[in-house]
C-alpha positions, 0 to 999 in steps of 0.5 A, a space after each residue: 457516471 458512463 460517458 459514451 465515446 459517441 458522445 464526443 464531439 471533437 477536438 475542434 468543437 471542444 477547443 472552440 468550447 473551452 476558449 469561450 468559457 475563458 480556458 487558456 489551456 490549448 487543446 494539446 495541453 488538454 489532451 495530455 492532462 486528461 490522459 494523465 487522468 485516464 492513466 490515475 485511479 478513480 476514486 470516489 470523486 472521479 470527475 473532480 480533475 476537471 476543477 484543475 482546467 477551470 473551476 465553475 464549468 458549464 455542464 456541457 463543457 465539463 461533459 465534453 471532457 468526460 467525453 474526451 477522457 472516454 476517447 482516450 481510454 478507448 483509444 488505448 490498444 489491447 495487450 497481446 498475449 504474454 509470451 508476445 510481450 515477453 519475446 518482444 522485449 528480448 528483441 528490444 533488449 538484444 537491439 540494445 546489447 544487453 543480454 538481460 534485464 530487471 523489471 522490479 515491481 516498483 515506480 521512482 518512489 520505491 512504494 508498494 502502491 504504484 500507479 498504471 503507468 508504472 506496473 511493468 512488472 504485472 504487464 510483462 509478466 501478469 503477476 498483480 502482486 504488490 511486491 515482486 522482480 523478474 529477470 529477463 535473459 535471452 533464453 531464460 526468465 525467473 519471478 521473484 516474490 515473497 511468502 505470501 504470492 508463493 500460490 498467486 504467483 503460479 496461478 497468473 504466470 506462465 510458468 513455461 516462460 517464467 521459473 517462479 522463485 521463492 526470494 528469501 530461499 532462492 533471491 534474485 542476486 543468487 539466481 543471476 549470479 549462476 545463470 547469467 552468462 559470462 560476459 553478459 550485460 544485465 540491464 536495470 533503470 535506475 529510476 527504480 531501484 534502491 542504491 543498496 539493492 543496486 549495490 547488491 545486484 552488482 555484486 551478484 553481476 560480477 560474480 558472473 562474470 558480466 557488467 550491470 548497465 544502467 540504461 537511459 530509457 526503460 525498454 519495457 515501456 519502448 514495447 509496451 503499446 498501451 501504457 497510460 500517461 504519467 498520472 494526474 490526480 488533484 494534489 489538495 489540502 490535508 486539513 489540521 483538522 485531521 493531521 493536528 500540526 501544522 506543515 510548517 511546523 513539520 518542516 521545522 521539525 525536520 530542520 531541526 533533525 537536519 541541524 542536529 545532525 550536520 546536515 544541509 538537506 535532505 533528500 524526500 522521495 517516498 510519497 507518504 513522507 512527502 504528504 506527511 510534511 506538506 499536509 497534503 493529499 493527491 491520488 496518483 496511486 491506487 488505494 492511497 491518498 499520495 500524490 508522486 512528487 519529490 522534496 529537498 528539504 533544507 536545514 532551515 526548513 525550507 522545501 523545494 518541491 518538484 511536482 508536475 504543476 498541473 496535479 496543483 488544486 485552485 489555492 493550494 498554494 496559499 495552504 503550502 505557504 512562502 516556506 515551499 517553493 514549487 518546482 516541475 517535477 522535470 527538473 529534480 534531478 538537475 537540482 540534485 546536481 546543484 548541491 554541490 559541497 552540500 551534506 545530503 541526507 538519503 535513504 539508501 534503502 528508499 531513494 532511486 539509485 539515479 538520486 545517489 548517481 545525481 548527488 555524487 554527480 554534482 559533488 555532494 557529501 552523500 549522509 546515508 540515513 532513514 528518511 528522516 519523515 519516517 519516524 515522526 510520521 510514524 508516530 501519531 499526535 493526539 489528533 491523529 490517534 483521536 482520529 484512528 479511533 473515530 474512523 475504526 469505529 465506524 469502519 466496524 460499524 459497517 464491517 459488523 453490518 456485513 458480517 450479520 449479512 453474510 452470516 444470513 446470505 452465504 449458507 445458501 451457495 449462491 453467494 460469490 467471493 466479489 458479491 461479498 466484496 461489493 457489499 462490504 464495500 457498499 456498507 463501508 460507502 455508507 458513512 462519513 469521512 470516507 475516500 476510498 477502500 485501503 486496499 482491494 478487498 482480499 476475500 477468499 472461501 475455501 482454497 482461495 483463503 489459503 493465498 496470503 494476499 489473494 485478489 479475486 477475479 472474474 477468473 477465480 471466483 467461486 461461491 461459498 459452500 458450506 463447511 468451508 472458511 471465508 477470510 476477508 482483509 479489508 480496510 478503508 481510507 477515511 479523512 481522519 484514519 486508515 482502516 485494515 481488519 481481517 475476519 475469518 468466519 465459518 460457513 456452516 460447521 467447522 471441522 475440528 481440525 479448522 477450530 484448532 488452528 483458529 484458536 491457536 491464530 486467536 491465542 497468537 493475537 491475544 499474545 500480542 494485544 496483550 504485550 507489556 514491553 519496556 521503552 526500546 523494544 521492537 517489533 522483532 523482539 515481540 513476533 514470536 508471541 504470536 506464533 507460540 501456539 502455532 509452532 506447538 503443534 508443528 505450525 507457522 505462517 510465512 508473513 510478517 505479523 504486523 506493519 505499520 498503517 498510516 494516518 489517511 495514508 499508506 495502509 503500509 508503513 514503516 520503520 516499525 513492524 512486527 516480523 520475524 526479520 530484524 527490525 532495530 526500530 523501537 516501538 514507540 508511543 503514537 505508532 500504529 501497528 497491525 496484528 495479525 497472525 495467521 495460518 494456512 493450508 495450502 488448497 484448503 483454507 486460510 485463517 487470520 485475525 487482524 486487529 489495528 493497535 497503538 502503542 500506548 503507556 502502560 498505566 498498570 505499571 505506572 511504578 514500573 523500574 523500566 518506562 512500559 509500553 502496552 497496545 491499545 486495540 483501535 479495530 472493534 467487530 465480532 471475532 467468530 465465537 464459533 470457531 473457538 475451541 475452549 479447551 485450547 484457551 486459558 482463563 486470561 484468554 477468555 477474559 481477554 475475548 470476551 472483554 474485547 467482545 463487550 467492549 465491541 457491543 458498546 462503541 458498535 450498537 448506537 450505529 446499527 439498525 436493530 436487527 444488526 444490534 440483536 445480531 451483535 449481541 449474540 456474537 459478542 455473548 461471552 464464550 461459557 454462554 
């Protein structure tokens, strides 16, 4: 729904409004909660914030606050260019006394997802990575970022301003360590970065000769003009009917962890963790379904949660139960100081260091350990995995719709990267449960395929032309599940050189689904199955090749993973994990073919002397048959495609039309056919 600015018809108007229908709510009060809105992501229930002024609103009064809400966005001035931004913060820095300072990409809660407010990493420098630090010196400045924004990074950035790094070959603590002048005063906020890395950063400092500075309030904001309000998304119940145990039986279960290990309390700051416990869902943050609050949890189970009280949806109290005393959200860090003689339980590598600073402040026993939700998060009961099932095979549904879509509409060349977005976004709408996209849909033809984590834009998008590879990363969230695919199709005939590396990329993932490993192995132990193929002809790929997925949670998640990097964490049964190796040729193409698995036992080792393990694949959709080159595949790896492919033909063809299914059918025809 558009709401024009016009059609407001002033705070006074609407105060007068709100006080006859019974609103207590003062209309400064109101104001700031609809900026809180304005400053969340909007999602497939944009206008359901209004049930946290009153619920049962007359029409014209809930059309006044979409109305104000419109204001506000209109309010909200325009950036100035980069260089603008990156200068005025050098004088803010300089009035201050500090020669330097680091913006990571990266809010109080350490996640991946970080809302508007937060995003002072894309604002200073117009990087729109999800991972990423720069470091600002008065007459220097460099961006850090992974593998996969090695490309991006370069097309966003200034790089006239900002000297893009690599942060394995060259990280952030060597760069300051040599360029940051002695003496110097390094600025950083601990709100937003981990007590380890802060450890790190320090070293780097005085190896410089300079002195690392906590500052009280983040100078970018005091230069960012148009920075949206702290977010405000409705915080509601996540039923048992999805999550299958019940909050307070989780919270019980970390009291436990706790008892066992000689803790008092545990410290929860990561917005996943948090929402696993309490069974909750908000919408602070784009693509997850997390509010951004903070908990103590205490040995006998009970939680002190600190959360801005306005998120709080009509009777989630009664949901939360007499075992969650509810808290603002203002008032966490004095509380960390009231756990004095207490053993606290934190995770050093994810809470803010200004957590470590509070503890040690207030005289508690700091136990540094992983948050302690992690791993039984991790790994999903029988409900949640019935659920994964579910939504994938919808999900695949709509992904195969759009597949046999794309397959009829691309070889025209009329077809552009955020057409082919929208309608697979449009397909995936269509069916039950679903809440959002799990993350923005990476759709990249030719060249653009070739960046890891490639975001399309206005700027960058291009038709699809005939002979080129079209790679689509996408995914959902659905009540019961959170999807992550990703398809590389051929448009037209491709070269031989593209069905080589696409076979050697299938052959990687069939390694992997295929994996039997004894109880206590990890990811790490299994990563280099899926880069075999590819390191025999010279190749490899500079990303992990799988990550954890959440349960209508984060579509990243940890402990576990499947990387090159050591990861001492076993996989165990109920994870869920992604597999999807790729490879990419730098102004030329990308490919990579992701499937989502679930670590299940392994039933054909059943008189095994070691406890097995095997995946389950959950992700069912059409792997392009015409990519394949046979010679390079071995007979278990035919078997295994076109096993996969019959198996996709029967969850898939009782939710498609018929001219879907005749589509199906030929996709998924054995490859000697």
């Amino acid at each position: 729904m558009v709401v024009e600015v016009s059609a407001y018809g002033g705070d006074e108007a609407l105060a007068q409004q709100l006080k006859a229908a019974g609103v207590s709510i003062g209309i400064d009060a109101v104001r700031a909660l609809v900026a809180g809105v304005a400053g969340a992501p909007q999602g497939k229930q944009p206008d359901v914030w209004i049930e946290l002024i009153a619920p049962d609103l007359p029409a014209s009064l809930r059309d006044q606050l979409l109305a104000l809400k419109a204001v506000i966005v209109a309010e909200v001035p325009e950036d100035p260019p980069l260089p603008d931004r990156v200068g005025a913060l050098r004088e803010e820095l300089d009035s201050r006394g500090l020669d330097g300072f680091i913006v990571p990409r990266t809010d109080a809660h350490q996640g991946e997802y970080v809302p508007p407010r937060d995003d002072r990493l894309r604002w200073l420098t117009g990087f729109s990575g999800s991972a990423g630090l720069a470091v600002i010196l008065a007459d220097r400045a460099a961006i850090f970022v992974d593998g996969r924004y090695t490309l991006q990074v370069r097309t966003q950035v200034d790089t006239n301003l900002l000297e893009p790094k690599h942060l394995i070959d060259t990280p952030a603590t060597k760069w300051i360590a040599e360029a940051l002048p002695k003496g110097g005063k390094l600025g950083y906020d601990s709100w937003l970065h981990a007590e380890n890395a802060v450890v790190a950063l320090r070293k780097a400092v005085e190896k410089a000769g300079g002195s690392l500075v906590a500052v009280d309030d983040n100078p970018v904001d005091a230069v960012w003009a148009g920075q949206p309000a702290a977010p405000i998304s409705p915080i509601v119940p996540h039923s048992l009917e999805f999550a299958g145990k019940s909050a307070a039986d989780k919270r019980e279960q970390i009291g436990a962890i706790l008892r066992t290990d000689g803790c008092d309390a545990a410290v929860i700051t990561a917005p996943d963790s948090v929402a696993w416990l309490l069974n909750v869902r908000g919408g602070d943050v784009p693509r997850a379904p997390m509010p951004l609050s903070f908990v103590i949890v205490h040995k006998s189970g009970a939680v002190d949660w600190f959360v801005d009280p306005r998120k709080l949806s009509p009777g989630l109290g009664a949901h939360l139960g007499n075992g969650v005393s509810v808290e603002n959200v203002d008032a966490f860090p004095d509380a960390l100081e009231q756990l004095e003689g207490q053993t606290v339980r934190v995770d050093s590598s994810s809470a803010a260091a200004l957590v470590f600073d509070r503890l040690q402040a207030g005289g508690a026993r700091i136990s540094t350990a992983g948050d302690p939700c992690a791993l039984p998060k991790a790994c999903k009961n029988a409900v949640e995995i019935a659920g994964a099932r579910n939504a994938h095979q919808r999900d695949g549904a709509a992904l195969t719709r759009f597949l046999a879509w794309f397959e009829e509409t691309a070889p025209s060349g009329a077809l552009t990267e955020i057409e082919a977005a929208d309608k697979l976004a449009a397909f995936r709408n269509e069916g039950e449960l679903i809440r959002d996209l799990s993350f923005d849909t990476i759709s990249g033809s030719g060249p653009n395929g070739a960046i890891v984590h490639y975001k399309v834009s206005s700027k960058t998008d291009r038709h699809m032309k005939r002979g080129e590879l079209y790679l689509v990363d996408s995914g959902a969230q659905y009540l019961d599940g959170t999807t992550d695919v990703t398809r590389t199709i051929a448009v037209g005939t491709p070269t031989a050189e593209m069905k080589d590396r696409f076979t050697r990329v299938l052959k990687g993932h069939i390694a992997i689904a295929t994996a039997r490993f004894p109880e206590g192995t990890s990811g790490s132990q299994l990563d280099t199955l899926a880069r075999h193929a590819l390191w025999q002809a010279g190749l490899d790929f500079d990303h992990g090749t799988g990550h954890g997925v959440g349960s209508y949670l984060s579509v990243h998640e940890g402990p576990h993973r499947i990387s090159k990097a050591p990861n001492s964490v076993a996989l165990r049964e109920g994870m869920i994990v992604s597999n999807e190796p790729g490879y990419y040729k730098t102004d030329d193409y990308g490919i990579r073919i992701e499937n989502l698995v679930t670590v299940v036992p392994c039933q054909a080792l059943a008189g095994a002397e070691r406890k097995m393990f095997e995946f389950e694949t959950l992700t069912f959709a059409p792997i392009d048959r015409e990519l394949v080159d046979l010679s390079l595949m071995d007979g278990t790896e035919i078997t295994w495609l076109d096993d996969y492919h019959r198996e996709v033909l029967a969850k898939l063809s009782d939710g498609l039309d018929d001219d879907t299914r005749r589509w199906l059918e030929a996709a998924t025809r054995p490859l000697a056919a």
